[in-house]
KOLGU-4560 file (N, C-alpha, C; in nm, 3 decimals, padded with zeros to 5 digits):
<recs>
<n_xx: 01.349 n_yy: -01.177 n_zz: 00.951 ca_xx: 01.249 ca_yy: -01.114 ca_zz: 00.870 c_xx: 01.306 c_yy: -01.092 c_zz: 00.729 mol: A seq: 1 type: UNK>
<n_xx: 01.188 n_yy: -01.125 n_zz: 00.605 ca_xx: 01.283 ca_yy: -01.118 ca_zz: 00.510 c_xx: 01.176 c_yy: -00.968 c_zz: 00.436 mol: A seq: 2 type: UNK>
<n_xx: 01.213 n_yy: -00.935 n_zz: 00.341 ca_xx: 01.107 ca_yy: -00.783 ca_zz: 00.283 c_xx: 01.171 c_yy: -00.810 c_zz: 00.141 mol: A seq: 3 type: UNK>
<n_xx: 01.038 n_yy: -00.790 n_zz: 00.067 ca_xx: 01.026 ca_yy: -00.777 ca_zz: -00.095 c_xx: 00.909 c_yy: -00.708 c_zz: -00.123 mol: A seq: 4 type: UNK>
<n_xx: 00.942 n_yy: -00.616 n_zz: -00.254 ca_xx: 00.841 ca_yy: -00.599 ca_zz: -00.315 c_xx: 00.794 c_yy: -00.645 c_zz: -00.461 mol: A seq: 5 type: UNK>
<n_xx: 00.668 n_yy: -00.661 n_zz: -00.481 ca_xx: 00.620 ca_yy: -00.653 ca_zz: -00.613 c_xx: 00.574 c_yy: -00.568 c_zz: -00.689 mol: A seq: 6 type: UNK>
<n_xx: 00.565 n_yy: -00.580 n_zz: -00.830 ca_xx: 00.475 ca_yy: -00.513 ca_zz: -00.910 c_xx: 00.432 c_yy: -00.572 c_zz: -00.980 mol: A seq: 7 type: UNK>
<n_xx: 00.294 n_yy: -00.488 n_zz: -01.083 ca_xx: 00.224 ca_yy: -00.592 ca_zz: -01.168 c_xx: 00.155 c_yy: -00.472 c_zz: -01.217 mol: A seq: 8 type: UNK>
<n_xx: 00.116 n_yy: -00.488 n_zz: -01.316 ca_xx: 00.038 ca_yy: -00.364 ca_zz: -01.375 c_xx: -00.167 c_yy: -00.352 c_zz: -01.292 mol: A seq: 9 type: UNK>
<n_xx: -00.211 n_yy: -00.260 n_zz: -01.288 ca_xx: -00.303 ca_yy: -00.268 ca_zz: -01.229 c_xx: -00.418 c_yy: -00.299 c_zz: -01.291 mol: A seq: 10 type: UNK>
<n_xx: -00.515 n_yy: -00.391 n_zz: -01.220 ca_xx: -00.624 ca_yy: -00.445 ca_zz: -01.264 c_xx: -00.756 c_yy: -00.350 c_zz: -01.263 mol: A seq: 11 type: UNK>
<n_xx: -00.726 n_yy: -00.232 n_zz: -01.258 ca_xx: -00.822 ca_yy: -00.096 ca_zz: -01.227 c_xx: -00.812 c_yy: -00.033 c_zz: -01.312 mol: A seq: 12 type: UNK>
<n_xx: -00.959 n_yy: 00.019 n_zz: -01.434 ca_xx: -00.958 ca_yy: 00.103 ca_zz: -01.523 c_xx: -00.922 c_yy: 00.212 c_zz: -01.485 mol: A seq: 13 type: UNK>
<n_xx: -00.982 n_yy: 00.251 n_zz: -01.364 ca_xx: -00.936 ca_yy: 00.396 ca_zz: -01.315 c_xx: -00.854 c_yy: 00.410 c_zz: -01.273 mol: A seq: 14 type: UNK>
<n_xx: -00.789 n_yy: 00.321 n_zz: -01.209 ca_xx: -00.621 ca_yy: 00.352 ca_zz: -01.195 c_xx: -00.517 c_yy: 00.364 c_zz: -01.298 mol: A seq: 15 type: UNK>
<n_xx: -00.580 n_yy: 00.267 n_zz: -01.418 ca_xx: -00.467 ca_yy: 00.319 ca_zz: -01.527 c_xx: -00.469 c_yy: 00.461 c_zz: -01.598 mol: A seq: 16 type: UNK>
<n_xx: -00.600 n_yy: 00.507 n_zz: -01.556 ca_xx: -00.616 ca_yy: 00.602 ca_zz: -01.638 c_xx: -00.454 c_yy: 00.742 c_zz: -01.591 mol: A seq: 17 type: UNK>
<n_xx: -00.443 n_yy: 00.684 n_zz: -01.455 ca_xx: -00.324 ca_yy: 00.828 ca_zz: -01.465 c_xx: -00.178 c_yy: 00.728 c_zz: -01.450 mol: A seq: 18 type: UNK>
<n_xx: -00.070 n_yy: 00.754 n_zz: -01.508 ca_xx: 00.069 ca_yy: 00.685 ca_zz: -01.543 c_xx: 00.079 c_yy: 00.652 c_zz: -01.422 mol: A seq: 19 type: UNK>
<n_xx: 00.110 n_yy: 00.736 n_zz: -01.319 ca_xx: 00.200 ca_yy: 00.637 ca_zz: -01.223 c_xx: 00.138 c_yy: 00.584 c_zz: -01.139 mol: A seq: 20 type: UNK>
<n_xx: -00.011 n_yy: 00.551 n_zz: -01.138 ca_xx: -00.036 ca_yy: 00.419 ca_zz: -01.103 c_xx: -00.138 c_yy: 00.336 c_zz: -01.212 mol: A seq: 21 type: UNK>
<n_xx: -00.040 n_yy: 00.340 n_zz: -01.326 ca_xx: -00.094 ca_yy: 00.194 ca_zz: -01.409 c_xx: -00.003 c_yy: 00.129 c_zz: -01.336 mol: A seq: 22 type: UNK>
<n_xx: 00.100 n_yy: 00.093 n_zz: -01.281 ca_xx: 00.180 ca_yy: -00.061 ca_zz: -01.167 c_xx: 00.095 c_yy: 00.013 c_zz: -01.025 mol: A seq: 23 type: UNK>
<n_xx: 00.111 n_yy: -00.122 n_zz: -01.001 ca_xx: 00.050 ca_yy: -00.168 ca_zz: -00.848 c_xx: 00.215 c_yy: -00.212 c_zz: -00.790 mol: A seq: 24 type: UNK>
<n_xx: 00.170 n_yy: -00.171 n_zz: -00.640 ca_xx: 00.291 ca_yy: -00.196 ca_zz: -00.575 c_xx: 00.226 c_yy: -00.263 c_zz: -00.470 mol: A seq: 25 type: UNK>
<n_xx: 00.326 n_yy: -00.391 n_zz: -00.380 ca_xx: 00.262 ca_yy: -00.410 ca_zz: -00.246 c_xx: 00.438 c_yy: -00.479 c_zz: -00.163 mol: A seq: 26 type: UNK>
<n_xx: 00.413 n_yy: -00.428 n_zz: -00.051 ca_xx: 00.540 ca_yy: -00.507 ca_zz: -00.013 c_xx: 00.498 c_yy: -00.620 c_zz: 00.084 mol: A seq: 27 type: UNK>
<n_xx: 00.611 n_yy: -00.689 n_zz: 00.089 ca_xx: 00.613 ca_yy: -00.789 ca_zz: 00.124 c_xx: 00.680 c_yy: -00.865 c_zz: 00.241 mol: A seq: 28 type: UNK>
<n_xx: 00.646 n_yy: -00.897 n_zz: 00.388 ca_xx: 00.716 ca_yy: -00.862 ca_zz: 00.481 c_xx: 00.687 c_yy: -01.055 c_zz: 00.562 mol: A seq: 29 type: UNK>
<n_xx: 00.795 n_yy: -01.101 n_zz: 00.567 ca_xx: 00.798 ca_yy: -01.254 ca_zz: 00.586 c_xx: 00.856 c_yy: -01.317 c_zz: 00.731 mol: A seq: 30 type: UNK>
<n_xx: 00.856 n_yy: -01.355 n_zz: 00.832 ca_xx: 00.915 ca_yy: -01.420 ca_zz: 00.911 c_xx: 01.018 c_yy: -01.550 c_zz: 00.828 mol: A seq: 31 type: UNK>
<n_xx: 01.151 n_yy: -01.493 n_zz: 00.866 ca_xx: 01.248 ca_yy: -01.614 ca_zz: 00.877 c_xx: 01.300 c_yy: -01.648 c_zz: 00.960 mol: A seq: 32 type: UNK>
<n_xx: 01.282 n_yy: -01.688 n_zz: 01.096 ca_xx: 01.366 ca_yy: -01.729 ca_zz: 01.196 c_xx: 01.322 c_yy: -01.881 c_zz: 01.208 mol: A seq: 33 type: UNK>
<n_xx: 01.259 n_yy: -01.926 n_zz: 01.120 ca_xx: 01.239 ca_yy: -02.097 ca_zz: 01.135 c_xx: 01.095 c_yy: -02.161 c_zz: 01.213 mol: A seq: 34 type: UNK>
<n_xx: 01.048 n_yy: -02.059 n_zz: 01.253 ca_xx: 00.945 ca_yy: -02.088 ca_zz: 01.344 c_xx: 00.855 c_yy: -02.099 c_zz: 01.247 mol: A seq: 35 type: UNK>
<n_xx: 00.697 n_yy: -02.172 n_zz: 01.282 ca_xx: 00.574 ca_yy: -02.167 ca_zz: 01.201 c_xx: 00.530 c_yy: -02.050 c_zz: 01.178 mol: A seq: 36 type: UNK>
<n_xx: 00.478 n_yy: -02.012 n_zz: 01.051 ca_xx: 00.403 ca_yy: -01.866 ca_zz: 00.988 c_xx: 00.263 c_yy: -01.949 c_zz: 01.047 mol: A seq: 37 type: UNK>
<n_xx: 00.185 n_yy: -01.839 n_zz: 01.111 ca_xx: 00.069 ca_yy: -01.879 ca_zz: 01.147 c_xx: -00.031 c_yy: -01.807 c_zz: 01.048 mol: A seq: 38 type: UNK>
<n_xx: 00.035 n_yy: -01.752 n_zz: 00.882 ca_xx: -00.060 ca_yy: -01.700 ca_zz: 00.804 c_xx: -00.030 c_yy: -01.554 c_zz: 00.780 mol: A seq: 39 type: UNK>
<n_xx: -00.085 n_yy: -01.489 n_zz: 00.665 ca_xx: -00.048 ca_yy: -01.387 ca_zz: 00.594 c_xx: -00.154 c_yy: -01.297 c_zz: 00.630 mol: A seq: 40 type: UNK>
<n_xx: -00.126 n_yy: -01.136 n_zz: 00.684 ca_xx: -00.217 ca_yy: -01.041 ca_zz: 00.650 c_xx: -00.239 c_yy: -00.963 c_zz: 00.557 mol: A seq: 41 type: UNK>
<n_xx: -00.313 n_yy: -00.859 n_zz: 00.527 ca_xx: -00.336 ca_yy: -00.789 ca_zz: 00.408 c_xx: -00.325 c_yy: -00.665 c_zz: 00.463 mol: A seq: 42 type: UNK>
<n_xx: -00.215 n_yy: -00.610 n_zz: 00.510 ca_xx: -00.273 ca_yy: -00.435 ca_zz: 00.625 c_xx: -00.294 c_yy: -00.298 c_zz: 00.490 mol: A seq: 43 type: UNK>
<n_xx: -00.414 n_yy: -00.300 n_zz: 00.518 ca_xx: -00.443 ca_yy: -00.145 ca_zz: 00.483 c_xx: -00.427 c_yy: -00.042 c_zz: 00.528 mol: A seq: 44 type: UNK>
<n_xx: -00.434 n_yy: 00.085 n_zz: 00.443 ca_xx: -00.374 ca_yy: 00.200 ca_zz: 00.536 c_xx: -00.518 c_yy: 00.276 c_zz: 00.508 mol: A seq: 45 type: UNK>
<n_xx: -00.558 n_yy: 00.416 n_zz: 00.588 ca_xx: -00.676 ca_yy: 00.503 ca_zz: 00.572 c_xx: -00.632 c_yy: 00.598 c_zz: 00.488 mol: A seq: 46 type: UNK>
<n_xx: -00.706 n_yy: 00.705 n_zz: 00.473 ca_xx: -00.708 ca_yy: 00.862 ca_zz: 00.443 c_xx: -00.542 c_yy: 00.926 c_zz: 00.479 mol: A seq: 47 type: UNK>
<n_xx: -00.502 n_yy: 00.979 n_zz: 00.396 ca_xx: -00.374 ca_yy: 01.042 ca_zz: 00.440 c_xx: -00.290 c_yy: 00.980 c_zz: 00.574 mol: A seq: 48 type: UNK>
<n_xx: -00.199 n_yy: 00.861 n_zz: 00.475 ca_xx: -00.137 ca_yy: 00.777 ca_zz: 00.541 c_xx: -00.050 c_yy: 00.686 c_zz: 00.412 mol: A seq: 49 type: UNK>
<n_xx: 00.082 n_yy: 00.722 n_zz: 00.409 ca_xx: 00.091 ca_yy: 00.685 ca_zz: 00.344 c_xx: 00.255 c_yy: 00.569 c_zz: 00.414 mol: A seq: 50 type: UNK>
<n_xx: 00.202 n_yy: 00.456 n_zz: 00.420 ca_xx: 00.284 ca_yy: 00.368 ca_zz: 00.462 c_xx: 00.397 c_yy: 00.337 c_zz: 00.418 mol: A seq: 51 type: UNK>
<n_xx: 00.439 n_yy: 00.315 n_zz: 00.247 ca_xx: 00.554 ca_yy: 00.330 ca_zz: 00.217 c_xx: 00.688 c_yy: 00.388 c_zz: 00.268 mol: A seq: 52 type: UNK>
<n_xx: 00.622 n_yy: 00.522 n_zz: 00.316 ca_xx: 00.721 ca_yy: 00.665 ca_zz: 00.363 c_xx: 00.668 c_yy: 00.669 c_zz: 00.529 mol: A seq: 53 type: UNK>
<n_xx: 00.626 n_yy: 00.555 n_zz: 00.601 ca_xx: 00.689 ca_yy: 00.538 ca_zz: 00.722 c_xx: 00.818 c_yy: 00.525 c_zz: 00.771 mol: A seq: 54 type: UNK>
<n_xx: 00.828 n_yy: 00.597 n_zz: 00.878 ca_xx: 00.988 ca_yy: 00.530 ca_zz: 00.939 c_xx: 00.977 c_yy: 00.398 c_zz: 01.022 mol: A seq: 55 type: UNK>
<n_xx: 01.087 n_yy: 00.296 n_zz: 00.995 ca_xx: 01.124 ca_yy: 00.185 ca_zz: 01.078 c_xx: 01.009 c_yy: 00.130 c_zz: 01.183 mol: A seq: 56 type: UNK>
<n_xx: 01.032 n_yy: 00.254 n_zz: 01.268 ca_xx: 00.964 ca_yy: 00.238 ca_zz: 01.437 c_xx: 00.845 c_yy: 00.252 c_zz: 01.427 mol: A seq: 57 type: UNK>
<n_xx: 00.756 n_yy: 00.227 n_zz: 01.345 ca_xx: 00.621 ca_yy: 00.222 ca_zz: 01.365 c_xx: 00.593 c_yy: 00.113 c_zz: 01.256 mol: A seq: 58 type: UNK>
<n_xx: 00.666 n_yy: 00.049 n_zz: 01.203 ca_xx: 00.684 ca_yy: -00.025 ca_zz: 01.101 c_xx: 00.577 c_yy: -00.203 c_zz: 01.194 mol: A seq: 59 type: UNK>
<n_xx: 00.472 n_yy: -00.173 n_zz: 01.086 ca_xx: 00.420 ca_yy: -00.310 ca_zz: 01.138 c_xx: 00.433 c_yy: -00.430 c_zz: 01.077 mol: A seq: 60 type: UNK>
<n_xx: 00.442 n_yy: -00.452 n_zz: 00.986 ca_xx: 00.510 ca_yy: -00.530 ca_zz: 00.873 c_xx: 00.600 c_yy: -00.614 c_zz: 00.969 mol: A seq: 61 type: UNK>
<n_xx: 00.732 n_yy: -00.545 n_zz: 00.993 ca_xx: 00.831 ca_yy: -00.593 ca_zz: 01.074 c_xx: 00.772 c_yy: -00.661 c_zz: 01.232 mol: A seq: 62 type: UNK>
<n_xx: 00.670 n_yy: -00.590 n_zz: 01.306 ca_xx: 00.655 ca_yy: -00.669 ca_zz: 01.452 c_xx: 00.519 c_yy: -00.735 c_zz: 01.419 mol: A seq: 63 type: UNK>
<n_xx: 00.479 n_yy: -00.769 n_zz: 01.293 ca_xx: 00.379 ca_yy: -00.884 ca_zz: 01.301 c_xx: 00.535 c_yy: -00.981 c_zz: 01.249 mol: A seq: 64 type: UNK>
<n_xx: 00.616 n_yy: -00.928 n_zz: 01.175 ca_xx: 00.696 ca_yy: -01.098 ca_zz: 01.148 c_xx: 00.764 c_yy: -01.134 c_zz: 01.296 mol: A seq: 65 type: UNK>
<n_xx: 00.807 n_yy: -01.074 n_zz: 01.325 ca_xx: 00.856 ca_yy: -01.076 ca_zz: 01.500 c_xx: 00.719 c_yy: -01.205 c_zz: 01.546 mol: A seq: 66 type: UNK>
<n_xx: 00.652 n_yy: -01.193 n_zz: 01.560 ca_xx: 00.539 ca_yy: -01.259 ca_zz: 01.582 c_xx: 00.440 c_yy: -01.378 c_zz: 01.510 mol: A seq: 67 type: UNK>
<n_xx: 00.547 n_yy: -01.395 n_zz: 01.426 ca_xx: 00.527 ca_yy: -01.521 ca_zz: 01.318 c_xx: 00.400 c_yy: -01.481 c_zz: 01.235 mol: A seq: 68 type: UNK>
<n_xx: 00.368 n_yy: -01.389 n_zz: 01.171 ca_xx: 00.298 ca_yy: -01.341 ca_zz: 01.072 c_xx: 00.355 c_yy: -01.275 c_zz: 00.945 mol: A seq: 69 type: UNK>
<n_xx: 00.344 n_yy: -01.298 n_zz: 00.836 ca_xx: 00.338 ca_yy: -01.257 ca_zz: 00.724 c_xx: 00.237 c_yy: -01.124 c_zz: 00.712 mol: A seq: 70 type: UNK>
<n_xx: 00.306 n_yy: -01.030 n_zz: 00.592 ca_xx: 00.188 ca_yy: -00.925 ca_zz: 00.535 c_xx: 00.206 c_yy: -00.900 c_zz: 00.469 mol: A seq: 71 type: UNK>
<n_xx: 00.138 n_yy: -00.823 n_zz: 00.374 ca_xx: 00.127 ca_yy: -00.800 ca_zz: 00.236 c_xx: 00.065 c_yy: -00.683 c_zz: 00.305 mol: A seq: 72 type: UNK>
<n_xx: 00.171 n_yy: -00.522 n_zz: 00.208 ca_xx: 00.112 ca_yy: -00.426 ca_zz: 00.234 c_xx: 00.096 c_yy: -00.333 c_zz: 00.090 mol: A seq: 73 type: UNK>
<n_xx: -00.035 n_yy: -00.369 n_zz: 00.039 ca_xx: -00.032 ca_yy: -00.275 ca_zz: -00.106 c_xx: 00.002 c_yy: -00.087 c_zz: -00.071 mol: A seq: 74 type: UNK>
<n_xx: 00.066 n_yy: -00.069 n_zz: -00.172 ca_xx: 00.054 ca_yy: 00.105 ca_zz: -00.212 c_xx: -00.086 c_yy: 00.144 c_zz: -00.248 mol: A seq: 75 type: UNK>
<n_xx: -00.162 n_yy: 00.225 n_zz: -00.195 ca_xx: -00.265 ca_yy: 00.264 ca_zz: -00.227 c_xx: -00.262 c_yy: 00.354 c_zz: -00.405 mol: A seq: 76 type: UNK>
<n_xx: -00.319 n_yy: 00.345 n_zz: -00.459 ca_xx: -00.359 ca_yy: 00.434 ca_zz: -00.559 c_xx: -00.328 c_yy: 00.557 c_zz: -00.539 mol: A seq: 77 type: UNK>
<n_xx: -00.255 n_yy: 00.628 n_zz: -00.617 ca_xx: -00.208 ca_yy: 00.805 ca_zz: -00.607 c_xx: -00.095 c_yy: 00.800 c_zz: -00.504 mol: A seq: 78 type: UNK>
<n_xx: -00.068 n_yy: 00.725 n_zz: -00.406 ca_xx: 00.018 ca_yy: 00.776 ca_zz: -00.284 c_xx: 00.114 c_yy: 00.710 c_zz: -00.328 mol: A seq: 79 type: UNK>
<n_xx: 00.264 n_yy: 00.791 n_zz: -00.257 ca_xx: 00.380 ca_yy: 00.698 ca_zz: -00.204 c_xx: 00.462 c_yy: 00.686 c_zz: -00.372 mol: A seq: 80 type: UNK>
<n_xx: 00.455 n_yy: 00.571 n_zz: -00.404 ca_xx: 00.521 ca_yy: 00.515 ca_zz: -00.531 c_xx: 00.436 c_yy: 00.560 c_zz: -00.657 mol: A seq: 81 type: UNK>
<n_xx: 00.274 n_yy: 00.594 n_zz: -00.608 ca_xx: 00.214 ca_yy: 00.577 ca_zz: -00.694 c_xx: 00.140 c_yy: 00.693 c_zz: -00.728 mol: A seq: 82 type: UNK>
<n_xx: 00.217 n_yy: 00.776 n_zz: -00.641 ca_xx: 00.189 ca_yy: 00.937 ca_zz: -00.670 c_xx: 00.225 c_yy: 01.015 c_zz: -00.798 mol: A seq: 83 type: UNK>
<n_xx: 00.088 n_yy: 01.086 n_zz: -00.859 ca_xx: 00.147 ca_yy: 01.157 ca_zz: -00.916 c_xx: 00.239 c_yy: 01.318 c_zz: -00.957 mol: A seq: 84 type: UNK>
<n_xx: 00.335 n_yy: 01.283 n_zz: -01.033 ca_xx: 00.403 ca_yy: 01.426 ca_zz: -01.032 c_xx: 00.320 c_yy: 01.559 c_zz: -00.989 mol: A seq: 85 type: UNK>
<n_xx: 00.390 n_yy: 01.620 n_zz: -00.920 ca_xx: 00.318 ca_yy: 01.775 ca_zz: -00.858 c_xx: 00.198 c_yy: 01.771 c_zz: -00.841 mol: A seq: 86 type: UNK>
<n_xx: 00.147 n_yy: 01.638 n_zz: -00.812 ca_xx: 00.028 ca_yy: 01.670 ca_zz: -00.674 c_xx: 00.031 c_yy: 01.585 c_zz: -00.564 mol: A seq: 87 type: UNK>
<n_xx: -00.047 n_yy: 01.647 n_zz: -00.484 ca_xx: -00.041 ca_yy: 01.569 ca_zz: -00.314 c_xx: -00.083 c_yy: 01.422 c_zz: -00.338 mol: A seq: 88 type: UNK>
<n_xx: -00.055 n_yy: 01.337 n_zz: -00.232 ca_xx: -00.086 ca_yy: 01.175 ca_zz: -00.243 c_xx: -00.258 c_yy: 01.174 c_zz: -00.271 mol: A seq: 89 type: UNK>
<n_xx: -00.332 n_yy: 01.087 n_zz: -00.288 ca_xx: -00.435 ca_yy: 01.103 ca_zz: -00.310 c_xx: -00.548 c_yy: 01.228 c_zz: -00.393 mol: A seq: 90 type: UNK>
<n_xx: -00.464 n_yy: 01.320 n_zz: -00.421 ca_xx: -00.573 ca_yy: 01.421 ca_zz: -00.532 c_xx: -00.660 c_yy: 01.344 c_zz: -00.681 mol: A seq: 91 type: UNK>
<n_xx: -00.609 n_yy: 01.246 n_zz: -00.686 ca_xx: -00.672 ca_yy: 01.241 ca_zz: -00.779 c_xx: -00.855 c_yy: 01.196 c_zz: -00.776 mol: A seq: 92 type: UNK>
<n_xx: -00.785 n_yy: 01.094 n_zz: -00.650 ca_xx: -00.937 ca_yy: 01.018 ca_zz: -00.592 c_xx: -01.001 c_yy: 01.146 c_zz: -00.542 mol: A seq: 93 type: UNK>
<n_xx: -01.010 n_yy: 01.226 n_zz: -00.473 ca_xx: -01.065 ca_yy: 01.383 ca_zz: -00.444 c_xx: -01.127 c_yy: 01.399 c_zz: -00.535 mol: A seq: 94 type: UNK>
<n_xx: -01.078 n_yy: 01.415 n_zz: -00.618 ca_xx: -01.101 ca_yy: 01.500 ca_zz: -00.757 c_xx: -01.219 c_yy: 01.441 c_zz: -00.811 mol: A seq: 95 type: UNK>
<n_xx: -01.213 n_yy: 01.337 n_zz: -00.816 ca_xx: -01.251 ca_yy: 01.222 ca_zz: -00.909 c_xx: -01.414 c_yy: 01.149 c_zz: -00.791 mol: A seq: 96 type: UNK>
<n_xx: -01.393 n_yy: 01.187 n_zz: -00.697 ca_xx: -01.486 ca_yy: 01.134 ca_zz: -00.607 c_xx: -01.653 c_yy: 01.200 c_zz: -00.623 mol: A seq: 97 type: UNK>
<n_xx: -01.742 n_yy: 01.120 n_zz: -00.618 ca_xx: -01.859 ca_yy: 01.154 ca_zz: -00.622 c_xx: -01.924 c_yy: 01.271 c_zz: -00.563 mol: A seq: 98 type: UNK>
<n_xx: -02.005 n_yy: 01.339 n_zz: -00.626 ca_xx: -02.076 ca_yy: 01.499 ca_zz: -00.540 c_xx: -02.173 c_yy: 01.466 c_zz: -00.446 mol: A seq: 99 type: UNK>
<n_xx: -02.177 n_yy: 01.524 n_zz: -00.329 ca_xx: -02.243 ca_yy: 01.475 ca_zz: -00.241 c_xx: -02.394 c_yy: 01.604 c_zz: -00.260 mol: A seq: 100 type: UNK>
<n_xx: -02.481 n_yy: 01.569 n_zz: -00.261 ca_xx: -02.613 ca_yy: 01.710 ca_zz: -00.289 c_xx: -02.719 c_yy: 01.675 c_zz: -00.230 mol: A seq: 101 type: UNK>
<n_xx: -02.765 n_yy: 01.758 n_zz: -00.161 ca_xx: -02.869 ca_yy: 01.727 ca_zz: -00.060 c_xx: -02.940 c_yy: 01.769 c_zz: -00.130 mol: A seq: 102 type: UNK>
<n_xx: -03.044 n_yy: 01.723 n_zz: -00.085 ca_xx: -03.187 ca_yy: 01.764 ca_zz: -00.168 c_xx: -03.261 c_yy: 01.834 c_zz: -00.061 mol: A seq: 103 type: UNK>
</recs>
């Protein structure tokens, strides 16, 4: 298994709007044992989950390459790498999220 990450600045007005996530992050998780890649996934994470700051053993990245798959796992917006200083992962999208009003 080989692991890299990238960056790139982000293609999201609203994400640049706060510093630490104008870069986009995604890692990068490869089968090398010689066998055929049967193709790349894209794994997303939900609501308060922030994959970066998993430990090892739940690490899927690693047992899809075990399994001859590739993935690509982006940093979500606000979380992890892309959190900003002194607030929780995701506050900003909260914040920033539409009012819900019943009529």
């Amino acid at each position: 298994m080989r692991e890299s990450w990238v960056r790139a600045p982000t293609p999201s007005p609203r994400s640049r709007r706060w510093p630490a996530s104008r870069l986009l992050y995604a890692r990068i998780v490869e089968p090398v044992d010689g066998s055929a890649v049967h193709g790349t996934i894209v794994l997303g994470s939900g609501l308060c989950l922030e994959t970066d700051l998993i430990a090892g053993a739940k690490d899927a990245g690693v047992r899809l390459a075990g399994l001859g798959w590739g993935s690509v796992e982006p940093v979500s917006p606000y979380h992890g790498l892309r959190a900003e200083k002194d607030r929780y992962g995701g506050e900003p999208f909260f914040g920033e999220a539409p009012l819900w009003r019943s009529t």
